[in-house]
C-alpha positions in Angstrom: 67.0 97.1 81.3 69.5 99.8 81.3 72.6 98.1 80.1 74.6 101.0 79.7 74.0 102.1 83.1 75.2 98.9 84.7 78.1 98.7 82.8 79.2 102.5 83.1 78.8 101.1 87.3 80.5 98.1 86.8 83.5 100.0 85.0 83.6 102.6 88.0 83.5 100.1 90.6 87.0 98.7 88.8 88.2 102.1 88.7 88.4 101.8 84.9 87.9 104.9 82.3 86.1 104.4 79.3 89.5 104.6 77.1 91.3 101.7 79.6 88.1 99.7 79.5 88.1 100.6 75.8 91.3 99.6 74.9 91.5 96.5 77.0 88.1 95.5 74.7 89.9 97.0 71.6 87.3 98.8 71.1 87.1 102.7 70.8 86.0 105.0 73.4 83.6 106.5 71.5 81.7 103.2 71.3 82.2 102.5 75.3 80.4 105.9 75.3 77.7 105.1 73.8 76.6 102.1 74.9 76.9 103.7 78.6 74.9 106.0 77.3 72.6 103.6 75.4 72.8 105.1 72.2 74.1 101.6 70.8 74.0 98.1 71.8 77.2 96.1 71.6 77.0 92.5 69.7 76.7 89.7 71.6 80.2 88.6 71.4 81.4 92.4 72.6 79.3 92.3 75.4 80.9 89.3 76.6 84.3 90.7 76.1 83.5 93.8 78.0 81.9 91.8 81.1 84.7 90.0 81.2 87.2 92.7 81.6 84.4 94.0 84.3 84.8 91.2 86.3 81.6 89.7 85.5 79.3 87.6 83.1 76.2 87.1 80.8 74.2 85.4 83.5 75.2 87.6 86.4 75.1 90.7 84.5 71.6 90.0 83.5 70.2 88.4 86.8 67.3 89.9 89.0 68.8 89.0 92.1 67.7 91.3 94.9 70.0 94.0 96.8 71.6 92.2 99.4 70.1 92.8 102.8 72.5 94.8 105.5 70.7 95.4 108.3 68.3 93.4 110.8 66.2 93.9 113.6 65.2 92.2 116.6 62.0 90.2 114.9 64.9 88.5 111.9 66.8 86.6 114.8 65.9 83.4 116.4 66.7 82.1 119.9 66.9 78.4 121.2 67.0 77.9 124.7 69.3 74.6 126.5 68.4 74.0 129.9 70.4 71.2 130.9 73.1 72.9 129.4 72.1 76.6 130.9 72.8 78.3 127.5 70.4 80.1 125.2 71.8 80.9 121.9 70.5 83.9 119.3 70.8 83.8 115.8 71.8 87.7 115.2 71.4 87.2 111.4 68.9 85.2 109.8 70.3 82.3 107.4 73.6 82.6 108.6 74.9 79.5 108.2 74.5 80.1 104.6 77.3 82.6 104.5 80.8 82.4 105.5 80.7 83.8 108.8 77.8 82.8 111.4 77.3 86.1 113.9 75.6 84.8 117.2 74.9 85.6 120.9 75.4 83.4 123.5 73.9 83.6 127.3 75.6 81.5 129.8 73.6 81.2 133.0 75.8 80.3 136.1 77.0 76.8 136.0 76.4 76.9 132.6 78.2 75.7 129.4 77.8 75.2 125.6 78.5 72.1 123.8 82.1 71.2 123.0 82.6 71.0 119.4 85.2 69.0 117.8 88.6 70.3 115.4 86.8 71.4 112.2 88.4 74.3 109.4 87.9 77.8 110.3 88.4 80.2 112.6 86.3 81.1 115.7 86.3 84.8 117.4 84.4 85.7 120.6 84.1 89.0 122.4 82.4 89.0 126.4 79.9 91.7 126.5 78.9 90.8 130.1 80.2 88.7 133.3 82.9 86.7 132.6 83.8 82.7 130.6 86.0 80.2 130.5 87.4 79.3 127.2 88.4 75.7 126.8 90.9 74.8 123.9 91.9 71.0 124.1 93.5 71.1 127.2 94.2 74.3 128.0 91.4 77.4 129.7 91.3 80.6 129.3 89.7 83.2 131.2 87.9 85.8 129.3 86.3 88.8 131.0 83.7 91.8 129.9 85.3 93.6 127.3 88.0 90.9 126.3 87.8 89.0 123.0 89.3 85.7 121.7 89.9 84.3 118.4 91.5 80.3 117.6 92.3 78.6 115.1 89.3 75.4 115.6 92.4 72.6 115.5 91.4 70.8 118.8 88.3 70.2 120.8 86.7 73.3 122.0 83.8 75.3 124.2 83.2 78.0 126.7 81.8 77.7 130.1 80.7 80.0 132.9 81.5 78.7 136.4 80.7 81.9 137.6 77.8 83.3 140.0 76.1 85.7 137.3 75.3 85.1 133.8 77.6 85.8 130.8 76.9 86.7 127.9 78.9 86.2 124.4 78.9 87.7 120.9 80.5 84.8 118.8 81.5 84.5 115.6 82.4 81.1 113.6 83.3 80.8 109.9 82.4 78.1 108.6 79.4 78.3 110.1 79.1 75.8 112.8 76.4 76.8 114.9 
């Protein structure tokens, strides 16, 4: 493993030079040098010291975890269909509800609704990419078209429905994750 490499990127990321990051170690910038460089190998204990003015630590710094995946296709989302409800919902990312925001696209066939959810933390935001919805918060309805968005705070009771004659359909976006 490169160590110097990964901490010359860590400092850059922090918009450090060698002589801030330096002096913030008290170390000289001769020495952040060359370990970027790998010409040395700091002790244990100035390791530590620089990763924590990086931001970072032993364990992380050292891990093999794997580039975070940014982009998915077609075959990485999942559908579930609801027909008493008329709804079919699509996972657009897979594990989603593992992160803090939970991407998905609804379909809303005429007459059809999805299930009311109940006041929970977090924040919901929705934009209509065809036909037309209902948005029910508590009490109140909302009428969202194509090309509209909403976004609530999920304080009261809550769902979307279409009462409409053609299908609708929903990009959706909940954090926490509730779908």
């Amino acid at each position: 493993m490169e160590i110097g490499q990964k901490i010359r990127t860590l400092r850059m990321e922090r918009q450090l030079t060698q002589e801030e990051l330096a002096n913030r170690c008290e170390l000289s910038k001769g020495f952040i040098s060359q370990v970027e460089n790998d010409l040395t190998s700091p002790s244990i204990a100035t390791l530590i010291d620089i990763l924590e003015i990086l931001g970072t630590n032993l364990p992380d710094f050292f891990s093999d975890t794997k580039e975070e995946r940014v982009t998915f296709s077609k075959d990485d989302m999942f559908e579930k269909d609801d027909d008493e409800l008329k709804y079919s919902l699509m996972w657009l990312i897979p594990n989603a509800q593992k992160n803090a925001m939970e991407p998905i696209m609804i379909t809303l066939e005429p007459g059809g609704q999805y299930i009311e959810e109940e006041p929970h933390e977090g924040e919901e935001f929705g934009y209509v990419l065809s036909g037309s919805i209902v948005l029910h918060l508590g009490k109140k309805k909302y009428r969202v078209k194509k090309g509209e968005s909403f976004y609530y705070k999920a304080k009261v009771n809550h769902y979307i429905s279409n009462p409409n004659k053609l299908p609708a359909k929903v990009i959706w976006i909940s954090t926490p994750p509730a779908f």
